[in-house]
MARMARBA-317805 format. One record per residue: residue in three letters; x, y, z of N, C-alpha, C in turn. Coordinates in steps of 0.001 Angstrom, whole numbers, plus 500000, padded with zeros to 6 digits. Each point is the difference from the previous one (the first is absolute). Example, Ala and Ser with C-alpha at 12.3 -4.5 7.8 and 13.67 -1.06 7.14 Angstrom:
residues 2
Ala513190494310507800499110501190500000500900501200500000/Ser499650501050499280500820501190500060499230501090500730/
end
This chain:
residues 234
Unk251402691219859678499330499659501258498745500840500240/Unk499467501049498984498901500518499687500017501250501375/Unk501297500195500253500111501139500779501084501090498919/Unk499045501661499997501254500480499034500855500565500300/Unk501207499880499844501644500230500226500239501293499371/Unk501523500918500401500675501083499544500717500109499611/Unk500231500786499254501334500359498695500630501355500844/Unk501106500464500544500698500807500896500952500544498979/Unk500142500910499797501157500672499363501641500675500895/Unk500957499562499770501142500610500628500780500163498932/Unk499954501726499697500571500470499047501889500040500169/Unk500022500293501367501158499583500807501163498985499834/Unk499505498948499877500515498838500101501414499690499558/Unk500555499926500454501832499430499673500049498601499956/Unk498862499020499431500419498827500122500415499699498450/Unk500940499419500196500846500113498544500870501179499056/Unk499250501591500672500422500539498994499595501042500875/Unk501204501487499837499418501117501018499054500857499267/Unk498747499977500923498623501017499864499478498800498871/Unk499920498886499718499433499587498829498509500045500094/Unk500053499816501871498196499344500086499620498802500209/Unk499130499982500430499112498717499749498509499843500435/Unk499281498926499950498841500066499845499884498632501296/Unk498863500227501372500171498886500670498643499064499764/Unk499898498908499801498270499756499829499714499282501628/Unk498884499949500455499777500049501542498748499355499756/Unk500020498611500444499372498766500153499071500335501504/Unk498486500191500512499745500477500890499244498942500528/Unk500037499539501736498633499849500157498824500625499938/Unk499068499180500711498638501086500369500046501111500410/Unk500837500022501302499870501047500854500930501004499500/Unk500870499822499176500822501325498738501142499673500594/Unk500556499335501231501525499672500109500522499224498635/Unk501180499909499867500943499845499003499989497894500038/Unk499262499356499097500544498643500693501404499372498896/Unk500032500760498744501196499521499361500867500944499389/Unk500995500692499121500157500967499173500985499237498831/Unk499921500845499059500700499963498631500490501635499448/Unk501790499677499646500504501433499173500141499432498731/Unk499398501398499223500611500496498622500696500592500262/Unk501344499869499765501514501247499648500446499674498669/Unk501327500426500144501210500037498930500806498273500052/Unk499138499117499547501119498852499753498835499016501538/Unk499041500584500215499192499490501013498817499889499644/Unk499301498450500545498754500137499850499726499232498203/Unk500670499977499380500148499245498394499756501768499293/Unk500448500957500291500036501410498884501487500164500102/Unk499976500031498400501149499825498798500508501785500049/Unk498905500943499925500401501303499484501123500618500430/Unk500668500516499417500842501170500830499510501246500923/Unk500124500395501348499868500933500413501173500514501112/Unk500728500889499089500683500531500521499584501819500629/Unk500510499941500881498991501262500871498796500026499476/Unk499029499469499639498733500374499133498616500453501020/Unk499799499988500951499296499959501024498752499026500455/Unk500408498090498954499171499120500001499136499992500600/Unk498782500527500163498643499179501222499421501881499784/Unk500154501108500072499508501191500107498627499892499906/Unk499591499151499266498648500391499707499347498141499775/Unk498742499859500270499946498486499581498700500197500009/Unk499349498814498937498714500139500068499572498755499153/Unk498346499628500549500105498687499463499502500016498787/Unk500031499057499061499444500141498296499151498486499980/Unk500087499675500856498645498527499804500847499382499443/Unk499321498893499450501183498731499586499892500019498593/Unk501276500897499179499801500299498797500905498273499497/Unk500658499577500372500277498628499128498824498666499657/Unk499334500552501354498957498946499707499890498933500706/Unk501201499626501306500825498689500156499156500117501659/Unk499104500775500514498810499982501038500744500634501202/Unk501179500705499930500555500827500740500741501582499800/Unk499183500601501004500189501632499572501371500149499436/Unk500043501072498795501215500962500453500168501276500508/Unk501798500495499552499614501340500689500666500614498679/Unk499789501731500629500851501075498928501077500603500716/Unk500783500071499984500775500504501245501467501197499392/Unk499458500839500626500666501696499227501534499886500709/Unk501159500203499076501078500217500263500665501135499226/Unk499459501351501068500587501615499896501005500676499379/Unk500979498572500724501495500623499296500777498990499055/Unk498756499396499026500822499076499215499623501274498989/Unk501740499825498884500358500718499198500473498855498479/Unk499875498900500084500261498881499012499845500648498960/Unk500750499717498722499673500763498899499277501232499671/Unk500249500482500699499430501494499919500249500389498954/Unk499260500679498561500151500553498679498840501461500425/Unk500946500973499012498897501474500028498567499765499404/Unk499077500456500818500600500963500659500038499988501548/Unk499798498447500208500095499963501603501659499974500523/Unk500880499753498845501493500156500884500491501380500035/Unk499023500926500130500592501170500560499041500371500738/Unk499414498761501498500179500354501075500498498860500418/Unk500317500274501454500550498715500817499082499378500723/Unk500452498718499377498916498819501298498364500103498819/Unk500207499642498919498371499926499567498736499219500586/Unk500660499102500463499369498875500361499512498679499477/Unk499096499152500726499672499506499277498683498758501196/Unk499291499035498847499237499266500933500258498457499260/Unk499779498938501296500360499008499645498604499187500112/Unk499974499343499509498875498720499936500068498855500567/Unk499688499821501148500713498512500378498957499115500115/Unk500183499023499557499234498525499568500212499208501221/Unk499528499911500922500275499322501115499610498440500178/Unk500558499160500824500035498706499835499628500032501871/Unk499491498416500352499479500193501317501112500052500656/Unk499557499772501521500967499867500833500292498486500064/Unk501634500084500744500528498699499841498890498632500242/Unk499525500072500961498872499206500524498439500333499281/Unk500193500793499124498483500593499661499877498821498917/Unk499245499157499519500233498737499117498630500114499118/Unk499041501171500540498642499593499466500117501207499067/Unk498895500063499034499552500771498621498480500228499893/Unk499643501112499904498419500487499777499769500049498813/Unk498935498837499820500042499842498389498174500593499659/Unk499638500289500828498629501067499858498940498974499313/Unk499144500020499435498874499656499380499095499055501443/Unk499789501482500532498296499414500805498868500222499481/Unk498951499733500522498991500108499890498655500625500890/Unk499984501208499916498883500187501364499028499470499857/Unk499743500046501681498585499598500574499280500808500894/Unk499444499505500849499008500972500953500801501160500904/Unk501669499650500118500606500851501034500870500389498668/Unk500069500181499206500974500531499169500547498972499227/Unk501977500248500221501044499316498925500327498882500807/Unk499462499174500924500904498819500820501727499940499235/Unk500861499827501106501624500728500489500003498026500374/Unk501063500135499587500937498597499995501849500460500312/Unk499973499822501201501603500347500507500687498707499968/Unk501266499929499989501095498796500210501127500410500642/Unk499944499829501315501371500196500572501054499119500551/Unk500866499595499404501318499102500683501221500088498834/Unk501192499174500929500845499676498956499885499093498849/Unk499521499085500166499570498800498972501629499084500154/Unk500572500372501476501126499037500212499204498355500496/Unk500743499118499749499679499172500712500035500136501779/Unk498827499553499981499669499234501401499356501970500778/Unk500165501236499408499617501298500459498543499982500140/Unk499420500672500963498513500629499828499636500864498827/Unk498756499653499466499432500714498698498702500233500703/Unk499578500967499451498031500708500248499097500213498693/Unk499504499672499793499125500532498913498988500586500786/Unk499106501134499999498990500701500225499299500700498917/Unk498774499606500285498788500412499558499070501378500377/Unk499895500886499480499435501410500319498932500311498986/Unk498998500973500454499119500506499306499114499103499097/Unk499675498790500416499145499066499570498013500375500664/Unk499920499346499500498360499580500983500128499315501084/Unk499558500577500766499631499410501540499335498525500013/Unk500617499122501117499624498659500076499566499350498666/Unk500709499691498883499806499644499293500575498526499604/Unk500206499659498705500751498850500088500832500621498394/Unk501435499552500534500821500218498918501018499253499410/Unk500606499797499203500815499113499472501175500640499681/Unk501379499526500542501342500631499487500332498562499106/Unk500509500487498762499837499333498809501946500258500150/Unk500241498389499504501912500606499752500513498823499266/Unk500949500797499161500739499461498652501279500156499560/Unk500793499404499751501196500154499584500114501059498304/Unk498872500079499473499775501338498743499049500581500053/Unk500105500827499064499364500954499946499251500268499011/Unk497939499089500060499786499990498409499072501003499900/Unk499717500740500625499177501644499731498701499269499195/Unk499441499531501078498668499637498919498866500535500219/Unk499126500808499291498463500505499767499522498904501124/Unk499279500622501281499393499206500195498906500724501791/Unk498765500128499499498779500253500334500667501340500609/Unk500224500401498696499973501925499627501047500568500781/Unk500870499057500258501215500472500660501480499178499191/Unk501172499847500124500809499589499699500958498931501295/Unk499775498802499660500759498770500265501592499853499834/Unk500616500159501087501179500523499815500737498842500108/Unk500122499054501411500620498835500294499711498456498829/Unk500787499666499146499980498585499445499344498944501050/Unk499068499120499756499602499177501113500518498983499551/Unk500674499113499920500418499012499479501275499252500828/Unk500188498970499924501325499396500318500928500201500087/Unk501216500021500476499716499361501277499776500682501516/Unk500136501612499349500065500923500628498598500916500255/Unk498758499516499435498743500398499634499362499554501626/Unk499449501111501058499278499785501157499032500798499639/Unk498839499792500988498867501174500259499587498979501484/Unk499747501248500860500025499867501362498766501048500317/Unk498657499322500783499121500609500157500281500397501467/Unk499833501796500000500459500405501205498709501071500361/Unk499178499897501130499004501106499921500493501139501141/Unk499644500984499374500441501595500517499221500499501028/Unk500671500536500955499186500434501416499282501622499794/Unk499206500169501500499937501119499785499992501194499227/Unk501451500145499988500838501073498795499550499882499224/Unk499752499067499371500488499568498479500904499388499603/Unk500973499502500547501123499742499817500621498530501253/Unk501681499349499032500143499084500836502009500069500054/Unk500013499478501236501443500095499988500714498204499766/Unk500501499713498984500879498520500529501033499667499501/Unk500780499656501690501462500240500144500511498170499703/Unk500935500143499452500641498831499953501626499960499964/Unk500391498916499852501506499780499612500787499265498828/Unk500937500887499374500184499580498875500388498797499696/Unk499712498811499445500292498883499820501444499739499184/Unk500768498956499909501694499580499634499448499322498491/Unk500716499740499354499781499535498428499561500288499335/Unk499476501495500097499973501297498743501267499957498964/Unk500028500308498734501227500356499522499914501906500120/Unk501393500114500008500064501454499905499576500531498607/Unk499480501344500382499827500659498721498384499607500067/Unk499395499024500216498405500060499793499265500882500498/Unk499029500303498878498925500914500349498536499121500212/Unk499494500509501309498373499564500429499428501378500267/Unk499090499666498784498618501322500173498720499515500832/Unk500048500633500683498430499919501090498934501308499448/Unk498754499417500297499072500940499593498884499496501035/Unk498895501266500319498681499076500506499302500369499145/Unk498736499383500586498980500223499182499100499593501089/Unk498853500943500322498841500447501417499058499523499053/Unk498436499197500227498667500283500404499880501183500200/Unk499091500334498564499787501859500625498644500182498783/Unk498650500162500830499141500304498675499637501462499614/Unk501123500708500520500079501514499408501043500018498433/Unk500947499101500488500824499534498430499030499759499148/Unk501075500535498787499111499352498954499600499345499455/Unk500689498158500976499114499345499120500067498568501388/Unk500093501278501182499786499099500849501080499578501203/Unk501175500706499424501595499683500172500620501405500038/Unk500646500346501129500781500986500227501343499379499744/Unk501671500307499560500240499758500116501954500822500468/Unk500465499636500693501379501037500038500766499984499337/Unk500886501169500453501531499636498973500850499192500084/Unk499963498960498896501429499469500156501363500125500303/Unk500664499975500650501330499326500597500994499445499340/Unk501470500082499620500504499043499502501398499728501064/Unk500156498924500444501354499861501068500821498991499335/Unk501538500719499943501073499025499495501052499597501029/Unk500282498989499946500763499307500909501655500302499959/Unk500051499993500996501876500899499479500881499003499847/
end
């Protein structure tokens, strides 16, 4: 929702397991109140590991999105894990240890940052997607960091053909039957907001990539363009 969220550590935690820990992630609005949450524990949250007294969450920190899949992870230090301990760390107690967690969105989080923009006169133009992708729910796409009053095109496709194209990369398939481009021009800002509702006779499991692409003669070849988007239908 292009607002950034927190990773909370409770080394504490007895959920599942005493002192195991856990890790809370904290979905925020604008104004920093709390609008959703998600736990990592012991047998919570989809983590498999064992932590028995280990002090899960002690330490956390983010590592960027090492899978690749357009959502952060974390590292997250557990003090008093002692798992296979061999010398010469099993002659102390509690060696420790750190976990890697590969995180997946939130239940409702349905969208994927699949990156390849293109700057223009205001920078990287930002392509957000926020909804469930349930039938008949509100969805938003917004537009940021474009050129002012311009005219732009959100381009959308059921694939994904990454094509060379005027010095940027073409992300959305245009084609049938799922192939749109919708000329939308950007205010003020730079940018545009449009809200809609998800339409019935999707199959589940489909993916639609949206991308724009701005009027911009600071681009390089004329065309600013943002990051693609990819939203799957649950």
């Amino acid at each position: 929702d292009g607002i950034t969220d927190l990773a909370v550590g409770a080394r504490g935690d007895d959920d599942g397991v005493a002192n195991g820990g856990g890790v809370w992630i904290l979905f925020l609005n604008t104004d920093g109140t709390v609008k959703s949450h998600a736990k990592i524990a012991a047998a919570t949250g989809g983590f498999t590991g064992s932590l028995d007294n280990d002090g899960f969450g002690g330490f956390v920190a983010p590592i960027g999105d090492v899978d690749g899949d357009g959502i952060y992870d974390l590292a997250v230090g557990a003090a008093g894990d002692d798992d296979g301990d061999t010398p010469p760390l099993s002659s102390f107690w509690n060696a420790g240890a750190v976990w890697i967690l590969f995180l997946d969105g939130a239940p409702t989080a349905r969208w994927r940052n699949l990156a390849s923009p293109l700057a223009g006169s205001n920078g990287l133009p930002t392509l957000v997607g926020v909804g469930t992708l349930e039938v008949g729910d509100p969805i938003t796409l917004t537009l940021s960091g474009a050129k002012e009053n311009s005219l732009s095109y959100l381009v959308v496709g059921a694939l994904a053909v990454n094509l060379p194209f005027k010095g940027g990369t073409l992300v959305p398939a245009f084609e049938a039957p799922f192939g749109l481009f919708f000329p939308l021009p950007t205010d003020g800002a730079g940018g545009w907001s449009l809200p809609a509702t998800w339409p019935s006779g999707l199959p589940a499991g489909l993916d639609l990539f949206f991308q724009a692409w701005i009027v911009d003669a600071a681009a390089p070849a004329g065309l600013a363009a943002s990051n693609a988007i990819k939203g799957t239908t649950p």
